[in-house]
C-alpha positions in Angstrom: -2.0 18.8 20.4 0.9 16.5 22.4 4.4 16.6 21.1 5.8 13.3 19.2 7.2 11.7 22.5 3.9 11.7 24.0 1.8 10.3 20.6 5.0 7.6 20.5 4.7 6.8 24.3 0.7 6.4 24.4 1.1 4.4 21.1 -0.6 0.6 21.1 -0.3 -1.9 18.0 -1.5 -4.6 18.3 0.8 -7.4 16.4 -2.0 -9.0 14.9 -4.0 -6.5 13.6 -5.3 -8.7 10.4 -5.1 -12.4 12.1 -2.2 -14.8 13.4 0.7 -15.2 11.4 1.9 -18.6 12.0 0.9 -22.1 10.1 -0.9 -25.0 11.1 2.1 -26.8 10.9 4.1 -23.6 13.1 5.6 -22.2 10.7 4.9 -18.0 9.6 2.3 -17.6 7.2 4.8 -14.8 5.1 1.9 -13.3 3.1 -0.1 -12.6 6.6 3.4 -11.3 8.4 3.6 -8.4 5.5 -0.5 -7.8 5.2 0.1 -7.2 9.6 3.0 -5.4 9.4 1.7 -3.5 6.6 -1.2 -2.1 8.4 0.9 -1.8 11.9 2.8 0.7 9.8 -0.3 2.3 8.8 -1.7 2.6 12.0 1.4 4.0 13.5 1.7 6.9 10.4 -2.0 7.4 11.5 -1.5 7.9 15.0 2.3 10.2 15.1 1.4 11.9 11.3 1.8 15.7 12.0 2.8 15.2 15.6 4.6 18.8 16.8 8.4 18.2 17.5 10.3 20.9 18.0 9.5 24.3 15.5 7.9 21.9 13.2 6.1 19.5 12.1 6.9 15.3 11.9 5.5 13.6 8.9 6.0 10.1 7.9 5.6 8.3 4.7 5.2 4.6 3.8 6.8 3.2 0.8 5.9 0.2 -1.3 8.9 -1.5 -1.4 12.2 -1.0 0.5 14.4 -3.2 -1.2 16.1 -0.1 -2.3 16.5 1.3 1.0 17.9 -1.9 1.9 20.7 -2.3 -0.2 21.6 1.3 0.7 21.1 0.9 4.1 24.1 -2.0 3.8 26.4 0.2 1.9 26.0 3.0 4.3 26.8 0.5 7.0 29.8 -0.7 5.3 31.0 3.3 4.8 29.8 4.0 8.8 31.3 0.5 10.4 32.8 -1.4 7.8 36.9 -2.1 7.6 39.4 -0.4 5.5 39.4 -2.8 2.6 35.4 -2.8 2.8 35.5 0.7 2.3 38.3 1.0 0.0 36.3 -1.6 -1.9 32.9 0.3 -1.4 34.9 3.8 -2.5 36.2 1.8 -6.3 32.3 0.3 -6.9 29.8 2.6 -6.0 32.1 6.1 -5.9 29.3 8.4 -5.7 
């Protein structure tokens, strides 16, 4: 079985899997952008599922919607990067 750099490096994805994503007029089709991206995603958690990396074992999981992850992926940028009265700000709203 090859290790997860070598599934990640032989890895193809085609960026339209379902169909293009753009408009007549050239705009992006939105609904056909998340359907392709949606089953990109799938493919790749197909393809590098269960690859060996080290001792163990990587697994990767697809959630429905990340608007979650988002909002704490923008607090944890504010604790990681983010001034002292951003963070002294973050610390009094969201102290856990």
């Amino acid at each position: 079985m090859d290790a997860l750099p070598l599934r990640h490096a032989n890895l193809f994805i085609t960026s339209t899997p379902n169909r293009m994503c753009l408009t007549t007029s050239g705009g992006v089709d939105q609904i056909m952008l998340r359907k392709s991206l949606g089953s990109a995603i799938d493919v790749y958690i197909f393809k590098i599922g269960g690859a060996p990396c080290g001792s163990t074992e990587i697994h990767h999981y697809k959630e429905v919607v990340s608007s979650k992850n988002q909002v704490e992926n923008k607090v944890l940028n504010v604790f990681l990067k983010g001034s002292k009265v951003a963070k002294s700000k973050l610390a009094t709203e969201k102290p856990e």
